[in-house]
Each structure stands twice: as structure tokens, then as C-alpha cells.
N, C-alpha and C positions, 0 to 999 in steps of 0.2 A: 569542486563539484564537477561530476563527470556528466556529457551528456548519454551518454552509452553507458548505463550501467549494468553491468553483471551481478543479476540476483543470485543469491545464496540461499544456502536450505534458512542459514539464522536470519538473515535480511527478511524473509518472508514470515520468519515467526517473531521475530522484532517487531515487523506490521502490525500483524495480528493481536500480538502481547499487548502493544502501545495503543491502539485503537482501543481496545477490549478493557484497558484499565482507567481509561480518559473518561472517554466519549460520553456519559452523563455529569460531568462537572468542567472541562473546558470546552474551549470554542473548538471545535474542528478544524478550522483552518490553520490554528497554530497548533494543534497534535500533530497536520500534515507537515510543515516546517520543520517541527522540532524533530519529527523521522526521516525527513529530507536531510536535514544536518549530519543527524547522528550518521547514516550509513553512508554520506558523501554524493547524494543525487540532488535531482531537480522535485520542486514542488509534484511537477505535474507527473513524474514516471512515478513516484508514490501515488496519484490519484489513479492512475491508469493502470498498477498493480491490485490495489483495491477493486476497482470493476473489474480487473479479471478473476480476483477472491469472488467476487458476488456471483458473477457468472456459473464460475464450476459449481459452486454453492445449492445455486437453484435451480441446478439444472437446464440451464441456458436460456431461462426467463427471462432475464432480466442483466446486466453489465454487460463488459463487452468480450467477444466470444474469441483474439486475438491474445491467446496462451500456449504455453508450451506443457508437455506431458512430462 
């Protein structure tokens, strides 16, 4: 498990894939796990990927605004 990990264009749609197919029949926390595992990071750089998914999302309402272009 890397603490520095280098996102990828597929690491990010992995995210997205894995969230987007789960997220009404498991627990969230083990979705975040099991995407933690799969691409070799920590729990929390997937949570703090995800708020930056939200962010650009909504227009900077809301997640945290610490992304790259």
C-alpha cells in the first residue's frame, strides 16, 4: 500500500465504476476498502479522491476543492 499514490486516468474511473455499482446494496466503507485494495492505496486517499469527484461535480459547493486539472 503506497502512501503517495499516483492516480491514473483508470484508478479514477475504477472510483467512479465501483462506487456507482455498489453504493445502494453495500456498506460504503467496505466499497472504500475493497477500491483501496484493488489499486494499492490507503482507505483515506480514496475518500479524499471522492471529495475531489464531488467538488468538480458541483461546482465547487460542496467536497474539497484540492485537485488537479
Amino acid at each position: 500500500m503506497h502512501t503517495n499514490h499516483n492516480w491514473s486516468y483508470f484508478d479514477n474511473l475504477f472510483v467512479i465504476t465501483e462506487v456507482y455499482k455498489n453504493f445502494q446494496h453495500k456498506d460504503y466503507d467496505l466499497i472504500i476498502k475493497n477500491i483501496a485494495d484493488s489499486i494499492g492505496t490507503t482507505t483515506d486517499s480514496v475518500k479524499f479522491k471522492i471529495s475531489n469527484m464531488i467538488y468538480i461535480l458541483s461546482n465547487g459547493i460542496c467536497g474539497h476543492s484540492n485537485y488537479s486539472e
